[in-house]
N, CA, C and O atoms as a CHARMM CRD file, in Angstrom:
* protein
*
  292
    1    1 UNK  N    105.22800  94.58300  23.88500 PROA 1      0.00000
    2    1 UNK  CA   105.61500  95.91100  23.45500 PROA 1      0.00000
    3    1 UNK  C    106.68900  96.49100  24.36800 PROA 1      0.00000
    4    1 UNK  O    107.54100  97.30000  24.00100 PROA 1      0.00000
    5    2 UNK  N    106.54700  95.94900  25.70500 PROA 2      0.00000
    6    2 UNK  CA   107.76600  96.83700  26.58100 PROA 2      0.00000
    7    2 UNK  C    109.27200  96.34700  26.00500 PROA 2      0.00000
    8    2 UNK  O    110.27100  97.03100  26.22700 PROA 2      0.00000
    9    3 UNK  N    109.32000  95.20400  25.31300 PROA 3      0.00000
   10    3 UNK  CA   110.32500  94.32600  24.79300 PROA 3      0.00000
   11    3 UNK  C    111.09400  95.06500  23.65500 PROA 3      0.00000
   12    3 UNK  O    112.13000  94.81000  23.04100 PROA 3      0.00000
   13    4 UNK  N    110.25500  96.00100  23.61600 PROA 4      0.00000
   14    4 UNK  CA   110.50800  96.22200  21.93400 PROA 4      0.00000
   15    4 UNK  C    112.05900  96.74100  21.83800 PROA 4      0.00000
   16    4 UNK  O    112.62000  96.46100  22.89800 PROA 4      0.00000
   17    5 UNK  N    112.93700  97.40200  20.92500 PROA 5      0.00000
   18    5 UNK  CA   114.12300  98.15300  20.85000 PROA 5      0.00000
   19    5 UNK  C    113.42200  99.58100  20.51600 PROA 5      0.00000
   20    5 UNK  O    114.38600 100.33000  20.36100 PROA 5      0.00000
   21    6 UNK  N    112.43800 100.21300  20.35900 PROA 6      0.00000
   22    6 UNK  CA   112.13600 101.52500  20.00300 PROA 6      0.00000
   23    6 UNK  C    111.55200 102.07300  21.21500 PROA 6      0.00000
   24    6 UNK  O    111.27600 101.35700  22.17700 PROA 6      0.00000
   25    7 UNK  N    111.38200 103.16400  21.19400 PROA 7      0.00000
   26    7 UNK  CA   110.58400 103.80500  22.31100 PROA 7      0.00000
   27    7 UNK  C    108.87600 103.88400  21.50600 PROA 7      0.00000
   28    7 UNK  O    108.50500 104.25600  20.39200 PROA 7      0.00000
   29    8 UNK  N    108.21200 103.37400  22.62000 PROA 8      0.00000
   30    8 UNK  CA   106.78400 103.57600  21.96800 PROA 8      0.00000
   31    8 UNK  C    105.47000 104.27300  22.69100 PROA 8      0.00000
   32    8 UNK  O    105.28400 104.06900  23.89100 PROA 8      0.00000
   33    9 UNK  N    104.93600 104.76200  22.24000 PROA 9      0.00000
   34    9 UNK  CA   103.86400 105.46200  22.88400 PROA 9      0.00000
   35    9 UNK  C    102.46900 105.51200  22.44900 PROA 9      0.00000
   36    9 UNK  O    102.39600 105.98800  21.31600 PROA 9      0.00000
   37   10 UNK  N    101.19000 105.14900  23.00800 PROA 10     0.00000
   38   10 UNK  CA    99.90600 105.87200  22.61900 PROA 10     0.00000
   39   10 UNK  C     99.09700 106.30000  23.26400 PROA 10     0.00000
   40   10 UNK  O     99.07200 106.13700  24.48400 PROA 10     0.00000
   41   11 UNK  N     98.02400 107.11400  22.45000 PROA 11     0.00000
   42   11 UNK  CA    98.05700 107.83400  23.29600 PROA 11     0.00000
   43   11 UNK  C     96.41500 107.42800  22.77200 PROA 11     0.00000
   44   11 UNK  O     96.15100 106.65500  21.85200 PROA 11     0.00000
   45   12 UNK  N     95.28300 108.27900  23.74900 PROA 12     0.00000
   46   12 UNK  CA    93.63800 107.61600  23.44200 PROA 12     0.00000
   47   12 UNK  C     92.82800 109.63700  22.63900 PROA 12     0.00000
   48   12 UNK  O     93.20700 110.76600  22.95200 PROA 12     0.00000
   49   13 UNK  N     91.84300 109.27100  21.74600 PROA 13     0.00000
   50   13 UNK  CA    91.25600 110.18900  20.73400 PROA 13     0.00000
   51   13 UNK  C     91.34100 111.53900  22.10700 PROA 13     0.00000
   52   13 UNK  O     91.01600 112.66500  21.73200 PROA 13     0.00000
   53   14 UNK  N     91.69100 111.40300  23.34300 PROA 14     0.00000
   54   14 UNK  CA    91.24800 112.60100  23.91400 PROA 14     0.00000
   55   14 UNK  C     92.77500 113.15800  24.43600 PROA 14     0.00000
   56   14 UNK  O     92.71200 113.95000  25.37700 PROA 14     0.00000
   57   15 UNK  N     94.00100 112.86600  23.98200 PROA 15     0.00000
   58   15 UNK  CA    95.21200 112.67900  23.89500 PROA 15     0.00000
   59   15 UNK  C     95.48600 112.79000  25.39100 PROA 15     0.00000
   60   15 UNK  O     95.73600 113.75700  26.11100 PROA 15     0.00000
   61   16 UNK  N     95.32800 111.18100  25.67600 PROA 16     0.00000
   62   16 UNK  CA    95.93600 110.77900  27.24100 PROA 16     0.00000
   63   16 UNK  C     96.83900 109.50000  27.09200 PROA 16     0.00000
   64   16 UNK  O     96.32700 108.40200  26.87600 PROA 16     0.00000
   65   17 UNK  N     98.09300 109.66100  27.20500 PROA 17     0.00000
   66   17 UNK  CA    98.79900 108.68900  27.81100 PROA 17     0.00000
   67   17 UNK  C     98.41600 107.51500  27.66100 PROA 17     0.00000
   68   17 UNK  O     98.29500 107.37700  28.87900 PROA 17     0.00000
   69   18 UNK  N     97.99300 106.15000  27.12000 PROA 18     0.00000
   70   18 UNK  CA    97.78600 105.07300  27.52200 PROA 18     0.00000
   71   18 UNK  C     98.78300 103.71000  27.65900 PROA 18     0.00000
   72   18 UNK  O     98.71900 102.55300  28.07200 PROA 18     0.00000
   73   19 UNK  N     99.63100 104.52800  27.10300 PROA 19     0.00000
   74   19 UNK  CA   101.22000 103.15800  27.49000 PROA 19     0.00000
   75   19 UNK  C    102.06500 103.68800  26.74000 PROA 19     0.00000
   76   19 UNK  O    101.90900 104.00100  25.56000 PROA 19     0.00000
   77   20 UNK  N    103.28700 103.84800  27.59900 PROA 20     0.00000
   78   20 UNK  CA   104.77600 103.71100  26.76700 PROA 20     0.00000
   79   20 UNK  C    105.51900 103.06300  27.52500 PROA 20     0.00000
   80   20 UNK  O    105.36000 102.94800  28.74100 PROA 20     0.00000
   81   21 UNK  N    106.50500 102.52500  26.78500 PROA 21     0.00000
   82   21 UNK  CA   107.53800 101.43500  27.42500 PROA 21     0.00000
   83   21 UNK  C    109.01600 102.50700  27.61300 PROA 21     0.00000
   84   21 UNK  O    109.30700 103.54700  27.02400 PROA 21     0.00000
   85   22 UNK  N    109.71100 101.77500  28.63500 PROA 22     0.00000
   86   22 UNK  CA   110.93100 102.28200  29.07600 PROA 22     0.00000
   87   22 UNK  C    111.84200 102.92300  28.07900 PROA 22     0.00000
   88   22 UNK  O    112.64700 103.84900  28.18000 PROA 22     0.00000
   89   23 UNK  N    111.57900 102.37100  27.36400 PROA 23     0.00000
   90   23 UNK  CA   112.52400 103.22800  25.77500 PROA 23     0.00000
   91   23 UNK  C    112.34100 104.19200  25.74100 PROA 23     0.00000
   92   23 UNK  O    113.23300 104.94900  26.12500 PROA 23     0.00000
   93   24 UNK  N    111.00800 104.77100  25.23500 PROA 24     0.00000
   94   24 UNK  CA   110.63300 105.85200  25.29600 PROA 24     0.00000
   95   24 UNK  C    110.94400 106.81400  26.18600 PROA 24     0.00000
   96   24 UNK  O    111.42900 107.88400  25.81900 PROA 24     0.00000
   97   25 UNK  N    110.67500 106.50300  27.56000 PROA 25     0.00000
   98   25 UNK  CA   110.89500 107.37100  28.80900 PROA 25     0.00000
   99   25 UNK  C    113.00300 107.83700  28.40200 PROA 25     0.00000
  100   25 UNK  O    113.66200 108.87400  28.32100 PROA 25     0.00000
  101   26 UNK  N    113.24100 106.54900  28.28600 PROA 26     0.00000
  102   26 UNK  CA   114.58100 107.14600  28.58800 PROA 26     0.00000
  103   26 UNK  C    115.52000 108.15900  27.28900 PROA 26     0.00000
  104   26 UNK  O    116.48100 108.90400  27.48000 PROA 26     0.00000
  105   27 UNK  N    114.64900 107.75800  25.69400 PROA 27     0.00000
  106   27 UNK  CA   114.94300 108.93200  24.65300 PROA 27     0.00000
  107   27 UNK  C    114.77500 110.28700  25.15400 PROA 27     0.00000
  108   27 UNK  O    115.07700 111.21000  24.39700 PROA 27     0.00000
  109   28 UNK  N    114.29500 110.56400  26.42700 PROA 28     0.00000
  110   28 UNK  CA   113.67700 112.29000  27.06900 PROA 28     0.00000
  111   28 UNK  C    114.45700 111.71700  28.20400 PROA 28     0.00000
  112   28 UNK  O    113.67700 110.79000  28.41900 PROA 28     0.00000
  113   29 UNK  N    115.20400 111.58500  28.91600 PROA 29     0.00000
  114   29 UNK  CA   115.72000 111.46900  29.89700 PROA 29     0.00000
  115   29 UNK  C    115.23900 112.60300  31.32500 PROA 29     0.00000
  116   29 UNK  O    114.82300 112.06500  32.35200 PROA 29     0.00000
  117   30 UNK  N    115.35600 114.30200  31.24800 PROA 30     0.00000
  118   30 UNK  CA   114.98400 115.27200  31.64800 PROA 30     0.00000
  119   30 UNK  C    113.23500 115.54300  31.59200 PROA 30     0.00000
  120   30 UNK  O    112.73500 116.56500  32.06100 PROA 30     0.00000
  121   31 UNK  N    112.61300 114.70000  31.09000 PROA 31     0.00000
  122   31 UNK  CA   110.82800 114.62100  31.09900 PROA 31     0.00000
  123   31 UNK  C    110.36600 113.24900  31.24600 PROA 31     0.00000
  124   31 UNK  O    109.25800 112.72600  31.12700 PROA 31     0.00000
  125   32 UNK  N    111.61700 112.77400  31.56100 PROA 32     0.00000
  126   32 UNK  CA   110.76600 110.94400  31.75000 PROA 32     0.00000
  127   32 UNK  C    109.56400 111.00000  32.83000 PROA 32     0.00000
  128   32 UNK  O    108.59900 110.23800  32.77500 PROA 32     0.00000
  129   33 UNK  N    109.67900 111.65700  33.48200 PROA 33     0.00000
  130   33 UNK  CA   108.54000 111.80000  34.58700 PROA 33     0.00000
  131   33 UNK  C    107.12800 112.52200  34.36900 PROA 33     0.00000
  132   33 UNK  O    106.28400 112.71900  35.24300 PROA 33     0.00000
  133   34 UNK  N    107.06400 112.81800  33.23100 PROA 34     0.00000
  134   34 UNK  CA   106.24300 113.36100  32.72500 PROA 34     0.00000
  135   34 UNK  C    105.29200 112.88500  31.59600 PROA 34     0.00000
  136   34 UNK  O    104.44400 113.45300  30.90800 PROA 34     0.00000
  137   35 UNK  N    105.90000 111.26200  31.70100 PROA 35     0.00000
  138   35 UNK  CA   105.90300 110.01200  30.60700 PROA 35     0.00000
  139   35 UNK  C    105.03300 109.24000  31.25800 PROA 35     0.00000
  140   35 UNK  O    105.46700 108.09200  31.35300 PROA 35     0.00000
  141   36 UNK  N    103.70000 109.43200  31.88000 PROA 36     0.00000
  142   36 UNK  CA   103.65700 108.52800  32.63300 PROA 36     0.00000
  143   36 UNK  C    101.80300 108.41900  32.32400 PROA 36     0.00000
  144   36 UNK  O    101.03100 109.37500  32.40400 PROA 36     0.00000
  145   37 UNK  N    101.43000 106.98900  31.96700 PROA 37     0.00000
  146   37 UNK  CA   100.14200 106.49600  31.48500 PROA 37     0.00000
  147   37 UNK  C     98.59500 107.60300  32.62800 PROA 37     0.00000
  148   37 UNK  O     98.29300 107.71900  33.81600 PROA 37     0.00000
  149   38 UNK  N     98.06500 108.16700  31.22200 PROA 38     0.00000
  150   38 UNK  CA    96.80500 109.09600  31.80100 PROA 38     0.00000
  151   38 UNK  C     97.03000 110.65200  31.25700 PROA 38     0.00000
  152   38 UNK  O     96.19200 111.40500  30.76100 PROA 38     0.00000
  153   39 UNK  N     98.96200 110.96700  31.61300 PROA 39     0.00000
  154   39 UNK  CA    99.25500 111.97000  31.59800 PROA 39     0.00000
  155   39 UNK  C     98.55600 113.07600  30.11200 PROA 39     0.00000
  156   39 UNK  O     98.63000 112.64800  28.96000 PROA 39     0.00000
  157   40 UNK  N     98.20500 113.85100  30.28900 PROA 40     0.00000
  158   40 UNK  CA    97.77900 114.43800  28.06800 PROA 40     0.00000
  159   40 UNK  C     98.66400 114.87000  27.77300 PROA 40     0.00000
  160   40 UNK  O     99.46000 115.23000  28.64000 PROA 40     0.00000
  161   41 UNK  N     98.92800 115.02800  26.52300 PROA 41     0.00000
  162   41 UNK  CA    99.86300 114.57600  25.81700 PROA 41     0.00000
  163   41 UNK  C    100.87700 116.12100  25.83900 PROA 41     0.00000
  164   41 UNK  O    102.08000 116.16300  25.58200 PROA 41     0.00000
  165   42 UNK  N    100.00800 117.28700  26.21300 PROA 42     0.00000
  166   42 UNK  CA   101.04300 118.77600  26.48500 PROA 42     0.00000
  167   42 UNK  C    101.75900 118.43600  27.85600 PROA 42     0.00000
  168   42 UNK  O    102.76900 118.99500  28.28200 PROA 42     0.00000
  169   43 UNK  N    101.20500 117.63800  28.33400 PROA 43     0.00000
  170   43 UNK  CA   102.43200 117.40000  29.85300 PROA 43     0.00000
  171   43 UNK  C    103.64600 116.96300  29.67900 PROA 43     0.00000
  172   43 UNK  O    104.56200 117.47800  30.32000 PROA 43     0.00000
  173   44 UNK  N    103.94400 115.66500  28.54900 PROA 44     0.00000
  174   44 UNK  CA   105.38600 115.90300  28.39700 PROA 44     0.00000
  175   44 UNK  C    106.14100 116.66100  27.38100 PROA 44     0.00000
  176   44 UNK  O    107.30300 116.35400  27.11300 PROA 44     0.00000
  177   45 UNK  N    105.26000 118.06800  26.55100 PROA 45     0.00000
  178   45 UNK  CA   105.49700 119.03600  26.21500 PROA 45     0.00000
  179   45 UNK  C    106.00700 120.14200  26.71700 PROA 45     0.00000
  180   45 UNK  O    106.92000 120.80200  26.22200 PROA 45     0.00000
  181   46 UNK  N    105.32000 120.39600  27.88200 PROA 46     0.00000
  182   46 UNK  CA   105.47600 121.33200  28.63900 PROA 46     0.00000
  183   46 UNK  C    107.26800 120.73900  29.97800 PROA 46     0.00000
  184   46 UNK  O    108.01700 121.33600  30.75100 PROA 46     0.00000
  185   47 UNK  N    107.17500 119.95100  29.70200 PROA 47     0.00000
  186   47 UNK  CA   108.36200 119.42700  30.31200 PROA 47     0.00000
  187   47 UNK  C    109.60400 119.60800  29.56400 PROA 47     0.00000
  188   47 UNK  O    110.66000 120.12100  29.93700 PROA 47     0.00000
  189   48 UNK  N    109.25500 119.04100  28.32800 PROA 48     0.00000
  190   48 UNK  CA   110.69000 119.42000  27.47900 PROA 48     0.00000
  191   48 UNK  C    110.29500 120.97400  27.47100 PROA 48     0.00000
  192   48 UNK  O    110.98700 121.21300  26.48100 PROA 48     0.00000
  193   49 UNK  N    109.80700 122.06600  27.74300 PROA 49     0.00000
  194   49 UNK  CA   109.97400 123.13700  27.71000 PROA 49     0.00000
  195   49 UNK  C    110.67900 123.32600  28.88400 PROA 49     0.00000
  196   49 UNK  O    111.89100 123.49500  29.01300 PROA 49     0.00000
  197   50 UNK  N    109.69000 123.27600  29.84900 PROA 50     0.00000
  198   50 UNK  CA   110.67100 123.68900  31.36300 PROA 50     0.00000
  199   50 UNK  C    112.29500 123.02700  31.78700 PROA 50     0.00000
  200   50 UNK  O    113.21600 123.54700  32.41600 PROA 50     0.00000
  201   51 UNK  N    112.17400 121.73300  31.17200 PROA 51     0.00000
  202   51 UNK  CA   113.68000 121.03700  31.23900 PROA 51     0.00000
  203   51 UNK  C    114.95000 121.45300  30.12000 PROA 51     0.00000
  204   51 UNK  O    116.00400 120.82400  30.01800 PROA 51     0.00000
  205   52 UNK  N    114.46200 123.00500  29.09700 PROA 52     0.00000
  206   52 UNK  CA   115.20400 122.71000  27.89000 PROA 52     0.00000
  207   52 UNK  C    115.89300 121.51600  27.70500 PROA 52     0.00000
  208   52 UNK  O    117.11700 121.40700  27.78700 PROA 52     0.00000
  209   53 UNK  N    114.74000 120.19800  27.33900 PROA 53     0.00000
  210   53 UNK  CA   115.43000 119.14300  26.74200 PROA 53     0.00000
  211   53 UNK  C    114.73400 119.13200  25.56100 PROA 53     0.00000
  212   53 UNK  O    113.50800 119.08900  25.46100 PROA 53     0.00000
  213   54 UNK  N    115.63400 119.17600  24.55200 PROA 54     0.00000
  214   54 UNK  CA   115.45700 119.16000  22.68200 PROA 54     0.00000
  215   54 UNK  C    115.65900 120.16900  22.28800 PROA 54     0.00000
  216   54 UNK  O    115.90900 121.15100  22.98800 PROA 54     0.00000
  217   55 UNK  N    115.56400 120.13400  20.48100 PROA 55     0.00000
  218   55 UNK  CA   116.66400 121.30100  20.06100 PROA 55     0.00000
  219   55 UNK  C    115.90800 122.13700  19.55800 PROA 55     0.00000
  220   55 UNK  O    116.54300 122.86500  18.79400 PROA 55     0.00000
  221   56 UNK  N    114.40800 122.49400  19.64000 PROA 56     0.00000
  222   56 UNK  CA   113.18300 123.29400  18.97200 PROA 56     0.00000
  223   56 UNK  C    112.87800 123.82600  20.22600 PROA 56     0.00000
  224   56 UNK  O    111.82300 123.24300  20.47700 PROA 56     0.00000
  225   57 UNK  N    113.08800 124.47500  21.07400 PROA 57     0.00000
  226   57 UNK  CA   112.41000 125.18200  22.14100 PROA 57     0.00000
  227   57 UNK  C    111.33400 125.99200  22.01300 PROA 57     0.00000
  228   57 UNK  O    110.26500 125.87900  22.61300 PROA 57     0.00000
  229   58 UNK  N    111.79700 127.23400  20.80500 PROA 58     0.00000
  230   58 UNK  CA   110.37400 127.94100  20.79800 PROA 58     0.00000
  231   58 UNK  C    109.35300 127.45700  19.59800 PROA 58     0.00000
  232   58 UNK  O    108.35000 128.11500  19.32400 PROA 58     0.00000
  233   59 UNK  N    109.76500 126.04900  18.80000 PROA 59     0.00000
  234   59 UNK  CA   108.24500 125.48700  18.50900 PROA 59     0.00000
  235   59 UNK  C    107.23900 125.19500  19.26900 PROA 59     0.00000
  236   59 UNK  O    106.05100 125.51700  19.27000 PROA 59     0.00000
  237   60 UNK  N    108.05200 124.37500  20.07700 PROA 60     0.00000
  238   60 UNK  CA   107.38100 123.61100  21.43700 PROA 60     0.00000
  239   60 UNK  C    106.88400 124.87500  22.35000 PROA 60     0.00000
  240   60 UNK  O    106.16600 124.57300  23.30400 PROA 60     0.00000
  241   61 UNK  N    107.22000 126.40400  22.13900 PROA 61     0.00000
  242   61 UNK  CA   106.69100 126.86300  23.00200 PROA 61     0.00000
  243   61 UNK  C    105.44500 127.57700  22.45800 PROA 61     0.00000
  244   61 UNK  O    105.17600 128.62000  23.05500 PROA 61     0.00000
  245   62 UNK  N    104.45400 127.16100  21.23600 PROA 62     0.00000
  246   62 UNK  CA   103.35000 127.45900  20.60700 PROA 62     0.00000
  247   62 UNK  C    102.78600 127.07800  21.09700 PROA 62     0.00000
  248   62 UNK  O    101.80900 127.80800  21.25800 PROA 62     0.00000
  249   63 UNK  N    102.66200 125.61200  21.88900 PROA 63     0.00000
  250   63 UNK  CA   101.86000 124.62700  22.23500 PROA 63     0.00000
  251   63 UNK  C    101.72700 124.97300  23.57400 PROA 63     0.00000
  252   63 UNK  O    100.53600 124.94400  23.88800 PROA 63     0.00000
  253   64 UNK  N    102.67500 125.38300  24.77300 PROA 64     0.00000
  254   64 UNK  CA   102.71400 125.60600  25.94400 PROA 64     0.00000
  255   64 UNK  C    103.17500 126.82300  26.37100 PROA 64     0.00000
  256   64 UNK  O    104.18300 127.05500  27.03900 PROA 64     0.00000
  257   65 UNK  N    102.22400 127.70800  25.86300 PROA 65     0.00000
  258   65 UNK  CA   102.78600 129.22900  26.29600 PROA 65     0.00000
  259   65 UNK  C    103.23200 130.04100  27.69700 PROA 65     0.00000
  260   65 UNK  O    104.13000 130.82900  27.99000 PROA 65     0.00000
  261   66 UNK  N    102.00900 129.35600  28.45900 PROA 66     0.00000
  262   66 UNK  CA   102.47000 130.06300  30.00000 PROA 66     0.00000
  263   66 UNK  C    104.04100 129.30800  30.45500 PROA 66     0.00000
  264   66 UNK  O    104.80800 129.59700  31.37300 PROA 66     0.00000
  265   67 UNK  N    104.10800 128.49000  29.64100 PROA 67     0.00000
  266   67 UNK  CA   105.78700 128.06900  30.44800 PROA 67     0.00000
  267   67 UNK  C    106.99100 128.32900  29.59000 PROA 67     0.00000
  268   67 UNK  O    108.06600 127.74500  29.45400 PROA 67     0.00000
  269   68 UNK  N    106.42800 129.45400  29.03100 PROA 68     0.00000
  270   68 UNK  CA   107.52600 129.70700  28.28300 PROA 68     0.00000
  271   68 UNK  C    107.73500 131.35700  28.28000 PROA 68     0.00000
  272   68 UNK  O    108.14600 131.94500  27.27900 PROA 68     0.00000
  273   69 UNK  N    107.43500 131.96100  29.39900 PROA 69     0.00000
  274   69 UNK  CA   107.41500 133.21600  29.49100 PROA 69     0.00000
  275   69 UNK  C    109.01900 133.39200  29.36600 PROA 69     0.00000
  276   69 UNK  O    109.52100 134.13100  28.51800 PROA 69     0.00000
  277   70 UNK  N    109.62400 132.78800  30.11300 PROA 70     0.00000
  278   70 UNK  CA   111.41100 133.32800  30.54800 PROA 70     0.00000
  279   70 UNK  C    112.30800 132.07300  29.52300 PROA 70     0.00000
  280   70 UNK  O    113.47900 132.21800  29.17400 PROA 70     0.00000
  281   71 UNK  N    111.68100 131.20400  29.27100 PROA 71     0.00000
  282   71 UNK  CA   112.28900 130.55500  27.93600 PROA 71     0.00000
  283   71 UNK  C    112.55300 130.53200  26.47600 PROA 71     0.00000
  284   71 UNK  O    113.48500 130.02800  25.85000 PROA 71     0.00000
  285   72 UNK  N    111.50900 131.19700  26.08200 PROA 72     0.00000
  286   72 UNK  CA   111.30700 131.05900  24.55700 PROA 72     0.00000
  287   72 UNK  C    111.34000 132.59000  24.17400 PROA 72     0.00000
  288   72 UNK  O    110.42300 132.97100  23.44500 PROA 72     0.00000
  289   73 UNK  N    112.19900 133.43400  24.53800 PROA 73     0.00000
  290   73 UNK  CA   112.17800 134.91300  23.90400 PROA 73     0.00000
  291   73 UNK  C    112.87900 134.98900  23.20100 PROA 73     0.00000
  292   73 UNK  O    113.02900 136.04700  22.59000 PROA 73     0.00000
């Protein structure tokens, strides 16, 4: 799977992180660090919030409200 050409990710019924390959990390370039196996799954949410990386900011800021006090107005 790390082989693959797509970015891939899954995640386990209690939404934690259980593998993504380098693809993935690098489609988020500004939250790749936040990509990382265990992590739940609002952590690299809350990253593309704090990093404005992507083009939906205040969807993404339904999901992660306290970090979006000075972002999403």
């Amino acid at each position: 799977m790390r082989e693959m050409s797509d970015g891939l990710a899954m995640f386990n019924p209690e939404g934690r992180l259980v593998f993504c390959n380098d693809q993935y990390r690098a489609a988020f370039p500004r939250s790749a660090y936040a990509r990382q196996p265990g992590a739940h799954i609002t952590d690299p949410v809350r990253a593309v919030v704090r990093n404005a990386e992507g083009p939906d900011q205040r969807r993404l800021c339904r999901f992660v409200k306290p970090e979006c006090n000075s972002r999403c107005k």
